[in-house]
C-alpha positions in Angstrom: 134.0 165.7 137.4 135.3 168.2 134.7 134.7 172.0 135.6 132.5 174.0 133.7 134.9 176.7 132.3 133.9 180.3 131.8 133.2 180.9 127.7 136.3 182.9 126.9 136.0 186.9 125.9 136.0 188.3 122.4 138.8 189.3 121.2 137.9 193.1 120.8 140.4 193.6 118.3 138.5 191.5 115.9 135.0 193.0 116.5 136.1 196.2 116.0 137.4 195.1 112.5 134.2 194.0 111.4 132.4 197.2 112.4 135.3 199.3 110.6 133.6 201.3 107.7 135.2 199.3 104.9 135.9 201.8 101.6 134.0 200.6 98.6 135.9 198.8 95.7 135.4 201.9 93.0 134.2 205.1 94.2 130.6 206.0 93.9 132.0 208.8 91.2 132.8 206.0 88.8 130.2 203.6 89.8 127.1 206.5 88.4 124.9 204.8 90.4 123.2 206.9 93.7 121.2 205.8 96.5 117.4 206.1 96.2 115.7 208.1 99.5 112.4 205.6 100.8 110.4 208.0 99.6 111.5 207.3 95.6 111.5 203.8 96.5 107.9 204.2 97.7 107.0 206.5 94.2 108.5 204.0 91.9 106.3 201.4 93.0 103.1 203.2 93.9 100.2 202.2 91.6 99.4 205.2 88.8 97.5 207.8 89.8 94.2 208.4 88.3 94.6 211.2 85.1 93.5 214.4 86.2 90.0 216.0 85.1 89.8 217.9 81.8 90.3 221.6 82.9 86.8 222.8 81.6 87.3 225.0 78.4 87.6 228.9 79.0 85.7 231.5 77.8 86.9 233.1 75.0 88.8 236.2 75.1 88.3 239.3 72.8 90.9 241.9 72.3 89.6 245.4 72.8 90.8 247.3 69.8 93.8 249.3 70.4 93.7 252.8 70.9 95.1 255.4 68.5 98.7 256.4 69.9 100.1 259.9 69.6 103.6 261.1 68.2 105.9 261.6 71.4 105.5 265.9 71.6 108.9 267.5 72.6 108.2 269.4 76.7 107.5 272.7 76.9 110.2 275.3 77.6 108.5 276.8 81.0 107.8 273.0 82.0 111.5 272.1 81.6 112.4 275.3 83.5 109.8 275.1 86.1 110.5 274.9 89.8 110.6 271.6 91.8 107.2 272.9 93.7 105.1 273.5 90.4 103.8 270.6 88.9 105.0 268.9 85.7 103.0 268.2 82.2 104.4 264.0 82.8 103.0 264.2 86.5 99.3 265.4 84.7 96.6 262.8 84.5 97.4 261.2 81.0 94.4 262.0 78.5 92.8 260.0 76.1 95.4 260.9 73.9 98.3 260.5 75.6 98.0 256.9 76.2 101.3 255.2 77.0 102.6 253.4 74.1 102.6 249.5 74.4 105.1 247.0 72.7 102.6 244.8 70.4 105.3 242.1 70.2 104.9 241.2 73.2 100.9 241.5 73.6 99.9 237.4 74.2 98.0 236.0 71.2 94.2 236.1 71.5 92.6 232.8 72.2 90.7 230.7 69.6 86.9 230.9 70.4 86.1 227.4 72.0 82.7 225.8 70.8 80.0 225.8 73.9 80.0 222.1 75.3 77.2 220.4 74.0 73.7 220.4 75.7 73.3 216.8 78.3 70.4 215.5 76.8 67.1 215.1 79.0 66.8 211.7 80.9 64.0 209.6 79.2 60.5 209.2 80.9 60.1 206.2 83.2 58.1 203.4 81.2 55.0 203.6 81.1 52.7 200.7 83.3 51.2 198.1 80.9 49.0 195.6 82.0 49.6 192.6 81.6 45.9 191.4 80.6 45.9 194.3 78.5 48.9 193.1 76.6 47.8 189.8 76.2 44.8 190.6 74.6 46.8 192.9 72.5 48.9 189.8 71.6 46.5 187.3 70.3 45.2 190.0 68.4 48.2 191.1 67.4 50.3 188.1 67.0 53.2 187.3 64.6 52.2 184.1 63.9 49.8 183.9 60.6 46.3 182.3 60.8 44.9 179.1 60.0 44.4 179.1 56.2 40.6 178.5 55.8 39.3 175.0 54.9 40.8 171.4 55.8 44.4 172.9 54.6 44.3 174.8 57.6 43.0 172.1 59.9 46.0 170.2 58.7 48.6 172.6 58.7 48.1 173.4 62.5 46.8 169.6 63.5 50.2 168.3 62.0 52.2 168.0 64.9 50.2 166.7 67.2 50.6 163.1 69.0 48.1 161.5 66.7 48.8 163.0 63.2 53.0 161.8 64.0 52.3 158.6 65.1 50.0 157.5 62.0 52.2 159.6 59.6 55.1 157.0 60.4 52.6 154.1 60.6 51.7 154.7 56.8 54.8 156.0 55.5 55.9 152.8 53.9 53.2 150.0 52.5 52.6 147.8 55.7 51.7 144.0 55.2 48.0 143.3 56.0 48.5 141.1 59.1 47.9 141.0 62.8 50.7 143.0 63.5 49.7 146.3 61.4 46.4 146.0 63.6 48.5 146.5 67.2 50.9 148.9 65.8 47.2 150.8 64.8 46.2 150.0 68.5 48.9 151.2 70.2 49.1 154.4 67.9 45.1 155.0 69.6 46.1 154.3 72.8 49.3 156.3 72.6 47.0 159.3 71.5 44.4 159.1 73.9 41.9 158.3 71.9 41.0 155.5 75.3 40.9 151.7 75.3 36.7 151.5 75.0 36.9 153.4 71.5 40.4 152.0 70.5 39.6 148.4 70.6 35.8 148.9 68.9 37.9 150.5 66.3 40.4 147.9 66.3 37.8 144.7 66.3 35.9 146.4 63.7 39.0 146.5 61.1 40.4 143.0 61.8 36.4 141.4 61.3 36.7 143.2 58.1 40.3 142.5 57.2 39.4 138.6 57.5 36.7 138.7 55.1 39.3 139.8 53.1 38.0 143.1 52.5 40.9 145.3 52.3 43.2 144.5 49.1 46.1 146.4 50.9 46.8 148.7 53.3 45.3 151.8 51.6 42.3 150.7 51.8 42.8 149.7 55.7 43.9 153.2 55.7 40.6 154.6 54.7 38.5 152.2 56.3 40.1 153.5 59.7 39.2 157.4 58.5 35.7 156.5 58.0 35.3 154.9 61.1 36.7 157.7 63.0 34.3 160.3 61.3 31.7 158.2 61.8 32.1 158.5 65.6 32.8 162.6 65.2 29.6 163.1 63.0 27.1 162.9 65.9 29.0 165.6 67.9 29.9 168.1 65.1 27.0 170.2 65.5 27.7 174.1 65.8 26.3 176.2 68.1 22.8 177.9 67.3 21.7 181.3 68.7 18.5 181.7 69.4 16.8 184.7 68.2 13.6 184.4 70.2 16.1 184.6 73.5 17.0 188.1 74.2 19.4 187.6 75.5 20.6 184.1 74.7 22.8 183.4 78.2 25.8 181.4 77.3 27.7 180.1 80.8 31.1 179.2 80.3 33.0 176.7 82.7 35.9 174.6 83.3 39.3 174.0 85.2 41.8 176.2 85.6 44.2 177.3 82.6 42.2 176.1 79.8 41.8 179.1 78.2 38.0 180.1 79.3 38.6 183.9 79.6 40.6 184.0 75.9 37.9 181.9 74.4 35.5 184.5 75.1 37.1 186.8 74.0 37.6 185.1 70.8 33.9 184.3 70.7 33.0 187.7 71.4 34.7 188.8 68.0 33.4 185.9 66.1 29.7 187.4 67.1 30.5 191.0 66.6 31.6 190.5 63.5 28.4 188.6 62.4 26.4 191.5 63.6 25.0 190.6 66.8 24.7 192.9 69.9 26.1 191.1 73.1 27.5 191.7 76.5 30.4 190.6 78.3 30.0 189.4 82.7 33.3 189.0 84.1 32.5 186.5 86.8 36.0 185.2 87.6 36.1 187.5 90.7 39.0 184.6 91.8 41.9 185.5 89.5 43.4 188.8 90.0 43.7 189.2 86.3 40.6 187.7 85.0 38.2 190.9 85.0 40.8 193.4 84.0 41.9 190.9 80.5 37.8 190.5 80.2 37.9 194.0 79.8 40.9 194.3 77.7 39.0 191.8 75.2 35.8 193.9 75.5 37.2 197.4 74.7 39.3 196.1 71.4 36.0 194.4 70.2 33.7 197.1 71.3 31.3 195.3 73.6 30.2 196.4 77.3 31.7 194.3 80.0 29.9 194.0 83.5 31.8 193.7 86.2 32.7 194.3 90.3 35.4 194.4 92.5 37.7 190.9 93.0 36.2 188.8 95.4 32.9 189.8 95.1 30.1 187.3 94.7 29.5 185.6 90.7 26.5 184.3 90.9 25.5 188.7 92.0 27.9 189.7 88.5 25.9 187.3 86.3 22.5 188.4 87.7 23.6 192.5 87.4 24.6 191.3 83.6 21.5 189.6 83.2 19.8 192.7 83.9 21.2 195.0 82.1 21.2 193.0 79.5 17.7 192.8 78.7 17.0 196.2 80.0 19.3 197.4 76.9 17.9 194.5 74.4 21.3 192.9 73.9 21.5 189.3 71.9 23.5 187.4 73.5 25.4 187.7 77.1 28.7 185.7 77.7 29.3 185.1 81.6 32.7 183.6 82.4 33.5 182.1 86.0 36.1 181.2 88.1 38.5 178.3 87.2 37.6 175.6 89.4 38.9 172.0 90.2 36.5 169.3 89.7 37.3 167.6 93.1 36.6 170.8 94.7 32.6 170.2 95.8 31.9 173.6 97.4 33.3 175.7 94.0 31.0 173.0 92.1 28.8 173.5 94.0 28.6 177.4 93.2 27.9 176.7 89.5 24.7 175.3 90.2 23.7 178.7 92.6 25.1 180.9 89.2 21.9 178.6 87.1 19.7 179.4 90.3 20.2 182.6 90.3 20.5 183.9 86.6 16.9 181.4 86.2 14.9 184.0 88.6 15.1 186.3 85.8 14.8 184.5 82.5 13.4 180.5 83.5 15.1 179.1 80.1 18.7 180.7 81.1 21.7 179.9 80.8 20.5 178.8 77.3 24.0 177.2 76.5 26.2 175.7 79.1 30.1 175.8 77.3 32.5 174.0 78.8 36.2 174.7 77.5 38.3 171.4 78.0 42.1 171.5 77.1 43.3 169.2 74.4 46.5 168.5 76.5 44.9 166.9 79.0 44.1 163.1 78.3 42.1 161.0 79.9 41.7 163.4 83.0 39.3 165.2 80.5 36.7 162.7 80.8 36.6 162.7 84.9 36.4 167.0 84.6 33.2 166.8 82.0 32.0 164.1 84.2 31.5 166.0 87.6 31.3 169.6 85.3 27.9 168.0 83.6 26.8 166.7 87.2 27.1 170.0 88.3 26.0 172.5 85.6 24.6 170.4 83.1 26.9 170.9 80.2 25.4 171.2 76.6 28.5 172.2 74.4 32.2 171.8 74.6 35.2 173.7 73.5 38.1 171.5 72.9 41.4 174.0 73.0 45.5 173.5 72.5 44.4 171.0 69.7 47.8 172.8 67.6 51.1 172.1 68.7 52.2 169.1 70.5 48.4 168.0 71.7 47.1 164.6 71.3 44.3 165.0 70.3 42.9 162.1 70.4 40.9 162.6 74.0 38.0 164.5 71.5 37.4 160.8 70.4 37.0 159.4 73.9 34.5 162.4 74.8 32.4 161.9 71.7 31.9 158.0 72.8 31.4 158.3 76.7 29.6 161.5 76.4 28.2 162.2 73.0 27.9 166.1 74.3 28.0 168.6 70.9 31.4 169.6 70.4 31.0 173.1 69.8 34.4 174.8 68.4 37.9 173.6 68.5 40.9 176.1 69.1 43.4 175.0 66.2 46.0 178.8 66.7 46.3 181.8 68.8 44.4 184.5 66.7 40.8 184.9 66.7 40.4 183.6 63.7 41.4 180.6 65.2 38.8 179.6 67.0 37.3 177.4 64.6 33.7 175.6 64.3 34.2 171.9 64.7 34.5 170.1 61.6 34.5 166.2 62.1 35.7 165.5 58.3 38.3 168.3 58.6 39.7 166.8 61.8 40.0 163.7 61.1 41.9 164.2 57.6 44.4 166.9 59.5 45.3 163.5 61.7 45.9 160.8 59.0 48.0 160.8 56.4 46.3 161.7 53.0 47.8 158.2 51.2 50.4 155.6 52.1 53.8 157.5 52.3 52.5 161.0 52.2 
């Protein structure tokens, strides 16, 4: 078994060797180099300090004018042989001319006159609150985009985008063959416009009957065939709505869903009859929609015509029987009630309608005198199910169709005319006022086809 040996000591002589202070190889003189202390170290690598303020400017500084110095005079005899006890003429109070003389050259400069800083303008006025039904109104009546030029040109010029007008555009851009086949493409170009099946396949049958008896000698005349057929089924509910003067005032109701425009189309209406000359009256009976009396008003003050209203919440059928009143009492022509935005499936807000008729009835038995129903033109086929339960419960007699510009279909106002045959009162082609046009089955139907083969 080996031993486990003791490690061996250092050999001192060798540590102390390596602790000796060994000279450097030039001597710091001729290096030129010199230590740096921790805290240059510390300075050289410390981020920059931020610059220092702008010392404010100083006033300026005026030099009050010298003042007049006297010849040096020559002492007195008796002063220089005065005793040490009696007081001097040097240790007098100097006078106002014996000022000491100062050494101009050395006098510091007077400073430049500094400019004052200029004056921090005042912080602008918070903006003022706008209201937001206010600036709507303010909107459509002001609004960038130009109105409708009168006649079919502007019926077409707004109409031209729509669902219906594209699709038939690129039906009859080139000469089609007269065959089966141009007959489904016309079909499907219905359908795909909403026009429904019921009134797209009468349509349909009724060309191909007469494109067998061969009497279409191309597809131009298939063309206009089609745009006779389609005024045809407009003509019956083109009829414009009639005030009656012996009605003072003539009560026009206006309902639908929500967001179909019913409060701007009053508004739009109201214009159209002020500017004819009649004397009306505004009820604000959406008491629902935060919004809805306050843009009511809006449209009433920039027309000029009195709005009734209350508070939110409060009951419509008691708005449209104060308006009622004040109405005759004052002799006005006509008297626009709007209501709430309603749902069709909702049965108890339906059901409210028919209390408004109740209601506004105990005053005037012939009122409401027109029952308006606004129906958006974006809306398809649901349209049809809305003026179905609408009619059920507040017996519509006129219709506004809006949205008909832009990307609408426009083809549901076919499929309303057919199921319905309910007068289609005014059709909302633009934004302005002007806008709000009378419906015009001829005009419509020429703004959706093409004018000729290729146009």
């Amino acid at each position: 078994m080996r031993a486990i040996l003791p490690h061996p000591r250092p050999d001192r002589r060798m540590v102390s060797w390596f602790k000796r202070d060994k000279s450097p190889d030039k001597p710091e003189a001729d290096s030129g180099r010199r230590r740096l202390s921790a805290d240059e170290i510390a300075a050289a690598f410390a981020p920059p300090a931020a610059p220092a303020p702008a010392p404010a400017p100083a006033p300026p500084v005026v030099t009050p004018p010298e003042a007049p110095t006297a010849a040096p005079r020559a002492p007195a005899p008796d002063a220089m042989q005065a005793s040490p006890g009696e007081a001097r003429e040097t240790d007098a109070p100097l006078r106002e001319t014996d000022a000491p003389l100062v050494d101009e050259t050395h006098l510091p400069a007077a400073a430049s006159p500094v400019a004052p800083a200029p004056a921090t303008p005042p912080a602008p006025p918070p903006p003022a609150f706008v209201d937001p039904a206010a600036a709507l109104a303010d909107y459509v009546f002001a609004s960038t985009m130009p109105a409708a030029a009168p006649g079919k040109s502007g019926w077409r010029e707004r109409l031209g985008g729509s669902t219906f007008a594209k699709s038939f555009g690129g039906l009859f851009s080139r000469n089609p063959k007269l065959d089966d086949d141009l007959l489904d493409e016309i079909e499907t170009a219905l359908l795909t416009a909403d026009v429904g099946v019921k009134a797209s396949t009468e349509l349909v049958e009724s060309l191909r009957k007469r494109m067998k008896a061969r009497a279409f000698v191309d597809a131009n005349a298939l063309l206009q065939a089609l745009r006779a057929d389609l005024i045809a089924m407009l003509e019956p509910v083109a009829r414009p709505l009639q005030v009656d003067p012996a009605a003072r005032p003539f009560v026009i109701l206006t309902v639908g869903v929500n967001g179909v425009g019913k409060t701007t189309t009053i508004g739009k209406l109201a214009k159209r009859y002020k500017d004819e000359g009649h004397a009306l009256m505004l009820a604000a009976g959406d008491t629902f929609r935060a919004a809805a009396v306050a843009q009511l008003k809006a449209w009433g003050e920039r027309n000029g015509v009195p709005v009734v209203a209350q508070g939110q919440d409060a009951d419509p059928a008691a708005v449209a029987f104060d308006a009622l009143q004040a109405a005759k009492s004052r002799g006005t022509g006509i008297l626009i009630a709007d209501t709430a935005g309603r749902l069709h499936t909702q049965q108890g807000l339906m059901a409210e309608l028919g209390k408004i008729r109740r209601v506004l009835g105990k005053i005037d038995p012939t009122a409401p005198h027109e029952v308006l129903m606004v129906i958006d033109g974006t809306t398809g086929q649901n349209a049809l199910s809305q003026l179905r339960q609408f009619n059920a419960a507040a017996q519509v007699t006129g219709l506004v169709v809006t949205k008909l510009d832009g990307t609408a279909k426009g083809g549901v106002v076919f499929a309303l005319a057919r199921e319905f045959g309910i007068p289609i009162r005014f059709a909302g082609i633009g934004e302005r006022p002007e806008d709000l046009r009378v419906f015009d089955a001829e005009a419509f139907v020429d703004a959706m086809l093409p004018e000729s083969l290729g146009a």
